[in-house]
C-alpha positions in Angstrom: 112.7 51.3 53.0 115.7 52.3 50.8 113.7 56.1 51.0 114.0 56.4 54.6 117.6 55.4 55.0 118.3 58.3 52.2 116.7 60.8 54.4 118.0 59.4 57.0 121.5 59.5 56.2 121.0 63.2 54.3 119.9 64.2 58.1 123.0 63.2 59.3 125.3 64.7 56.1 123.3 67.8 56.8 124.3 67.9 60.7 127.8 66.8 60.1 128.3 69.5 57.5 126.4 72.1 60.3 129.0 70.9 62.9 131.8 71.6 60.1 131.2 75.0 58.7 132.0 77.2 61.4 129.8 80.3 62.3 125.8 80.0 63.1 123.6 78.9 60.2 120.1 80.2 60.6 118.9 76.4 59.2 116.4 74.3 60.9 116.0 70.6 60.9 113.8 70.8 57.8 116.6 73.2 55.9 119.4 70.8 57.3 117.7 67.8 55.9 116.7 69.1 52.9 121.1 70.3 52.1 121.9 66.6 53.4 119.8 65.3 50.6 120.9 67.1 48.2 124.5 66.4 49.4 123.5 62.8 49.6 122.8 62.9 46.1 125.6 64.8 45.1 127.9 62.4 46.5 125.9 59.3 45.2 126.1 61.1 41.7 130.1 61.8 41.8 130.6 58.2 43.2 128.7 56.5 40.9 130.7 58.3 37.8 133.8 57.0 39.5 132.6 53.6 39.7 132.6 53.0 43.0 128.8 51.7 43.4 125.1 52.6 43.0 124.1 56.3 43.6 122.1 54.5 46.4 124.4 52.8 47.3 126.6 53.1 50.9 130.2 54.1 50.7 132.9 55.7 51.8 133.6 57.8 48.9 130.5 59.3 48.4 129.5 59.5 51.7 132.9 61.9 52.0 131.8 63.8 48.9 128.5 64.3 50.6 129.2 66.1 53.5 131.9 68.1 51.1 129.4 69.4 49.0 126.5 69.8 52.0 129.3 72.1 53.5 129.6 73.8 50.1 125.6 74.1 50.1 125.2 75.7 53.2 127.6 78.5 52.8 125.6 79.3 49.3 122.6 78.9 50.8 124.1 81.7 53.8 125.1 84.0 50.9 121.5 83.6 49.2 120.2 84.5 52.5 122.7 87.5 53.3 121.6 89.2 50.0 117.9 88.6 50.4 118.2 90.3 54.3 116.7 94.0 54.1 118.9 96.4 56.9 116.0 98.9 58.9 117.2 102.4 58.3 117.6 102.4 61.9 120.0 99.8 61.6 124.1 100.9 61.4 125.8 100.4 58.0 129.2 99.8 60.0 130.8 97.1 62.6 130.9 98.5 66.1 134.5 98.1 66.0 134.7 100.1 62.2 133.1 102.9 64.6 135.4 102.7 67.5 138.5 102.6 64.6 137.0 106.1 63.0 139.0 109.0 63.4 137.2 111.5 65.7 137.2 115.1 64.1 
């Protein structure tokens, strides 16, 4: 029972820290519970070293921590994902307003 709470809970880190980091994240639900969790645990794991419960255990502290580091996780998870997107060679290696700014010769 204790298992579904912790996924259950890491599905809402995960959409609290979506609704946080601005911008579009190309994360499904699956993606978003799978950050949460691993937020979830982070925040568990700092919590517990301060001595403020069980890494299982409910609490303010780590449930802050959580979402903190599920933010955090999504952005290096965008940035693994920027790198690892091939451009077409059809594709324009500059901003549509870099183009309009372009001196015209």
């Amino acid at each position: 029972m204790a298992i579904i709470g912790f996924l259950v809970f890491g599905l809402i880190v995960g959409a609290l820290a979506r609704l946080i980091k601005p911008g579009r994240q190309n994360l499904g639900l699956l993606g978003t519970l799978v950050l949460g969790v691993i937020g979830s645990l982070i925040g568990g794991i700092v919590a517990s070293a301060l001595g403020t419960g069980d890494i299982f255990e409910l609490n303010i502290l780590g449930a802050i921590v959580a979402i903190v580091a599920a933010v955090l996780l999504i952005g290096v998870v965008e940035g693994f994902m920027g790198k690892n997107k091939k451009r077409s060679p059809s594709e324009p290696t500059h901003s549509p307003d870099e183009q309009r700014r372009a001196p015209t010769t």
